[in-house]
KEKE-3310 file (N, C-alpha, C; in steps of 0.2 Angstrom, whole numbers, plus 5000, padded with zeros to 4 digits):
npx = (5004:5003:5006:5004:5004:5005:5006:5000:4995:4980:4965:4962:4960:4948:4954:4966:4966:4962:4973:4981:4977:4979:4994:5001:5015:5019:5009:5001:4999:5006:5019:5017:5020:5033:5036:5038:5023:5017:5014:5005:5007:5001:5003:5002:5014:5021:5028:5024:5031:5030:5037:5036:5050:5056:5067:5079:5094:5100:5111:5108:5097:5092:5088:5082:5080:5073:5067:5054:5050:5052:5063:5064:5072:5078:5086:5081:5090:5091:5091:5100:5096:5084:5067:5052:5040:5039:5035:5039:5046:5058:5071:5074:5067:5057:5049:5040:5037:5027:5029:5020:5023:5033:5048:5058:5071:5083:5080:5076:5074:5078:5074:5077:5066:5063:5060:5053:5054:5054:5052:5052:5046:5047:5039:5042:5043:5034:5025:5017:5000:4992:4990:4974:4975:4960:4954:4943:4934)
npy = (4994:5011:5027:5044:5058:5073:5086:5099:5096:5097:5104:5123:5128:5138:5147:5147:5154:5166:5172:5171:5180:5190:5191:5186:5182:5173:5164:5147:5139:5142:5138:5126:5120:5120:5107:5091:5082:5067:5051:5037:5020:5001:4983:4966:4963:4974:4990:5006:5019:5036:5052:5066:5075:5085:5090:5090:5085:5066:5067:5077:5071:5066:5050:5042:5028:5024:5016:5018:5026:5031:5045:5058:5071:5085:5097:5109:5120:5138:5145:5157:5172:5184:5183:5182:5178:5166:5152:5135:5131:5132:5128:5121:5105:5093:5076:5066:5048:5041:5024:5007:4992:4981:4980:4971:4976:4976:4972:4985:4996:5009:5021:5033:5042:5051:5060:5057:5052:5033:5022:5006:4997:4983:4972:4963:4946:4942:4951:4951:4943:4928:4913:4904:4885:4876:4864:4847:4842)
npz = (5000:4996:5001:4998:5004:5000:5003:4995:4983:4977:4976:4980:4998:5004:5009:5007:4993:4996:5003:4990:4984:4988:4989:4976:4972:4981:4983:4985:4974:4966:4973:4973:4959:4960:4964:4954:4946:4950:4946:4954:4956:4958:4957:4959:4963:4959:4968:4956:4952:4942:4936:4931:4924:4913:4902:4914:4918:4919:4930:4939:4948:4963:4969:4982:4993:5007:5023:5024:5012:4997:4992:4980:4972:4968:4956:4946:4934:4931:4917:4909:4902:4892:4897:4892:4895:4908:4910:4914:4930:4941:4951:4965:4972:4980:4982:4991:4992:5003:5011:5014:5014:5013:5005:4990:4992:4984:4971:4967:4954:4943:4928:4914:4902:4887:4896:4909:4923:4929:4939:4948:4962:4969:4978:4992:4995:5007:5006:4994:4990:4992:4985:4991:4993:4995:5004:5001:5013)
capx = (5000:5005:5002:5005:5003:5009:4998:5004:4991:4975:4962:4965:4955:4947:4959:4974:4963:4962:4983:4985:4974:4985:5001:5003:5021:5020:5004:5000:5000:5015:5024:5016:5024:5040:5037:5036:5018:5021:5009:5009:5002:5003:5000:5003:5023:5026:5025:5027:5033:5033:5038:5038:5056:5058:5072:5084:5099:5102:5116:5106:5093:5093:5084:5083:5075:5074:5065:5046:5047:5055:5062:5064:5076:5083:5088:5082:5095:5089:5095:5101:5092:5079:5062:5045:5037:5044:5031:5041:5049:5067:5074:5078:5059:5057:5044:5042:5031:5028:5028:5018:5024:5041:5052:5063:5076:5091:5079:5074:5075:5076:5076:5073:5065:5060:5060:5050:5058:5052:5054:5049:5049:5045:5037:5042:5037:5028:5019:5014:4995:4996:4983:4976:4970:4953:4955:4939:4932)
capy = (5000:5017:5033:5048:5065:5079:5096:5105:5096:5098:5110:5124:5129:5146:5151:5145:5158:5173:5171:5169:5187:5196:5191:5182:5178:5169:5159:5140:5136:5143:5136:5118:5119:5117:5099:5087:5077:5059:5043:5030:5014:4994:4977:4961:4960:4977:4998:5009:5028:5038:5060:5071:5080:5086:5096:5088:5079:5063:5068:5082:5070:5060:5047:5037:5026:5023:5011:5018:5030:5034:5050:5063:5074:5088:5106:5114:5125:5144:5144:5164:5176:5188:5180:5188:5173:5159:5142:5130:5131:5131:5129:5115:5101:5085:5074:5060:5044:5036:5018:5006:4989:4977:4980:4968:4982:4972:4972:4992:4999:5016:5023:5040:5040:5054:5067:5054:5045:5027:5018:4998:4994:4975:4969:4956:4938:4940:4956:4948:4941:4923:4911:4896:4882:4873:4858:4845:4836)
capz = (5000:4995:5003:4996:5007:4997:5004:4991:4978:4977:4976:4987:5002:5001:5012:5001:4987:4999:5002:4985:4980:4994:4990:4972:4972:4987:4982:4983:4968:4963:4975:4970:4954:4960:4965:4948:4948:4951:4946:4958:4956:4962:4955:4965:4961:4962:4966:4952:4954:4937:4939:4927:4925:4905:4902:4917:4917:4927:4938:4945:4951:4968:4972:4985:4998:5016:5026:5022:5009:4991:4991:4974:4973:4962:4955:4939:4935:4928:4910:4909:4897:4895:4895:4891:4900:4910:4916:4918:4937:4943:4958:4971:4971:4982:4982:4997:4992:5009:5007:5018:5010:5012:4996:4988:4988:4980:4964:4964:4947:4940:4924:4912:4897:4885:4902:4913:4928:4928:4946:4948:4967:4967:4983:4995:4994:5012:5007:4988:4990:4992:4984:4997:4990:4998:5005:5002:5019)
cpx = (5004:5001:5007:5001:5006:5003:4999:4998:4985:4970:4961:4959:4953:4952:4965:4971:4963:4970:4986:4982:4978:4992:5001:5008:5023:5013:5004:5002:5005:5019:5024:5020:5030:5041:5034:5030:5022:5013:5012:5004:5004:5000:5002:5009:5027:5023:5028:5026:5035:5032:5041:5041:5058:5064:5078:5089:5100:5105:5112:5100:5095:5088:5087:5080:5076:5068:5058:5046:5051:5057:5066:5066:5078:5083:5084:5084:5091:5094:5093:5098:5087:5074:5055:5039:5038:5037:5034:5045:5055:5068:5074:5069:5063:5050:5046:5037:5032:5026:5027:5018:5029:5042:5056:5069:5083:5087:5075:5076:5074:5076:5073:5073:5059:5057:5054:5054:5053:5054:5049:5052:5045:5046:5040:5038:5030:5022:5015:5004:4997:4990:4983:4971:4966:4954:4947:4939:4929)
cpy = (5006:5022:5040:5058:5071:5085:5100:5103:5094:5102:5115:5128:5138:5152:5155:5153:5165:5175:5174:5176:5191:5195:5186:5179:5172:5161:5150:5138:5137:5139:5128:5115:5117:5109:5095:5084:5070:5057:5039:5026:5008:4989:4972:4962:4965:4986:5002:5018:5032:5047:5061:5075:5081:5089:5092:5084:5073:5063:5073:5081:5063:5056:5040:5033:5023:5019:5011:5023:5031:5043:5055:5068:5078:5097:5106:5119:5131:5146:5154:5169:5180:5184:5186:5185:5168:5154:5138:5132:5129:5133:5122:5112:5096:5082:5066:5056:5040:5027:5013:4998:4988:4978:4975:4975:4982:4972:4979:4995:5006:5018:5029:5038:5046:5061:5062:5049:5040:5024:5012:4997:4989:4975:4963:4950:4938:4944:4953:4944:4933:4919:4904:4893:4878:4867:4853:4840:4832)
cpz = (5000:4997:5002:4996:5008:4999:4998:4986:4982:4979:4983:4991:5000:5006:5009:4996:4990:4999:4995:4982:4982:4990:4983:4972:4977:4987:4984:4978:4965:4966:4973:4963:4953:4960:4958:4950:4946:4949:4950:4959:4956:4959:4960:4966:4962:4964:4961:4954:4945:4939:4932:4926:4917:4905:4908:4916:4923:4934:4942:4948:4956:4973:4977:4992:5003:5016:5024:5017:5002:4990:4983:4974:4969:4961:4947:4938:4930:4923:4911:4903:4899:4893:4896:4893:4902:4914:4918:4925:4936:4948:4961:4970:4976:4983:4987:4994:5000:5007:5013:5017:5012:5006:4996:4987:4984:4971:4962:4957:4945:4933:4920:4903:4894:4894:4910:4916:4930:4935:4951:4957:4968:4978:4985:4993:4999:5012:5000:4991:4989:4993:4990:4992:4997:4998:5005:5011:5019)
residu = (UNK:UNK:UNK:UNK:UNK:UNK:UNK:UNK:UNK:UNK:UNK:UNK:UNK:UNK:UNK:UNK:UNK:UNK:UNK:UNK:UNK:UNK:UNK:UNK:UNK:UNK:UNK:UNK:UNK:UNK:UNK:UNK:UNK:UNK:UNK:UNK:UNK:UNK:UNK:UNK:UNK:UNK:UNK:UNK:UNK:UNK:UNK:UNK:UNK:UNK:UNK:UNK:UNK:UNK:UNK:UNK:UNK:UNK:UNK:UNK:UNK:UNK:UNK:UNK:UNK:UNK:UNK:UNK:UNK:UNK:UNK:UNK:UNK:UNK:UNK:UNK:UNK:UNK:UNK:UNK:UNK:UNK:UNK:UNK:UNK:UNK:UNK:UNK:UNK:UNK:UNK:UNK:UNK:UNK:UNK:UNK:UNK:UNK:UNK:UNK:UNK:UNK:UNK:UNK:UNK:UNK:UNK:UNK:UNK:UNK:UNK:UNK:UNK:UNK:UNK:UNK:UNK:UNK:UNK:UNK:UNK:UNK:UNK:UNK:UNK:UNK:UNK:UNK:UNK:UNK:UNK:UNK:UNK:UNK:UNK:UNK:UNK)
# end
């Protein structure tokens, strides 16, 4: 089981909307933009983690996982110029998946592809679902 308690996403209170009329630059949602959106999804065998990073280079992302969580890690470095409008974000992101599951951690996998990090964590044997069979009496 994955759990995945990012505050930063999802629709924002009317508080968050009052904040954000006061003081734009400092807004919610702006700041939400900083952390890449993640997919994360689970079959018997395994958890999968896919995050949206275009534009990045591998070395300037760190990933890594501790006992219950996967953590996401990185810089988008600020390409120098005059811009006449800038969306995509830059600067420092982390994104924590908490993770509530036994991993096989010796078969963790990562990979990037076309600006999308791909992250295969394969479940224990003990946490896997395990069919019984029915015994007649």
């Amino acid at each position: 089981m994955v759990i995945d308690l990012s505050p930063f996403y999802g629709p924002g209170t009317p508080l968050d909307r009052l904040f954000e009329s006061l003081l734009p630059s400092m807004a919610i949602s702006q700041r939400s933009m900083a952390y890449p959106p993640l997919n994360i999804g689970e079959d018997d065998a395994n958890i999968y983690v896919s995050c949206e990073i275009p534009g990045m280079d591998i070395a300037d992302i760190d990933l890594t996982l501790t006992d219950s969580s996967l953590v996401i890690k990185g810089e988008r470095k600020t390409v120098k110029g005059k811009y006449y409008r800038q969306e995509r974000p830059t600067g420092f992101f982390q994104r924590v998946v908490n993770i509530q599951a036994p991993l096989a951690r010796d078969r963790v996998t990562a990979n990037m592809r076309d600006g999308v990090l791909e992250v295969v964590l394969p479940k224990s044997e003990e946490s896997r679902p395990k069919k019984i069979t029915i015994d007649a009496v």
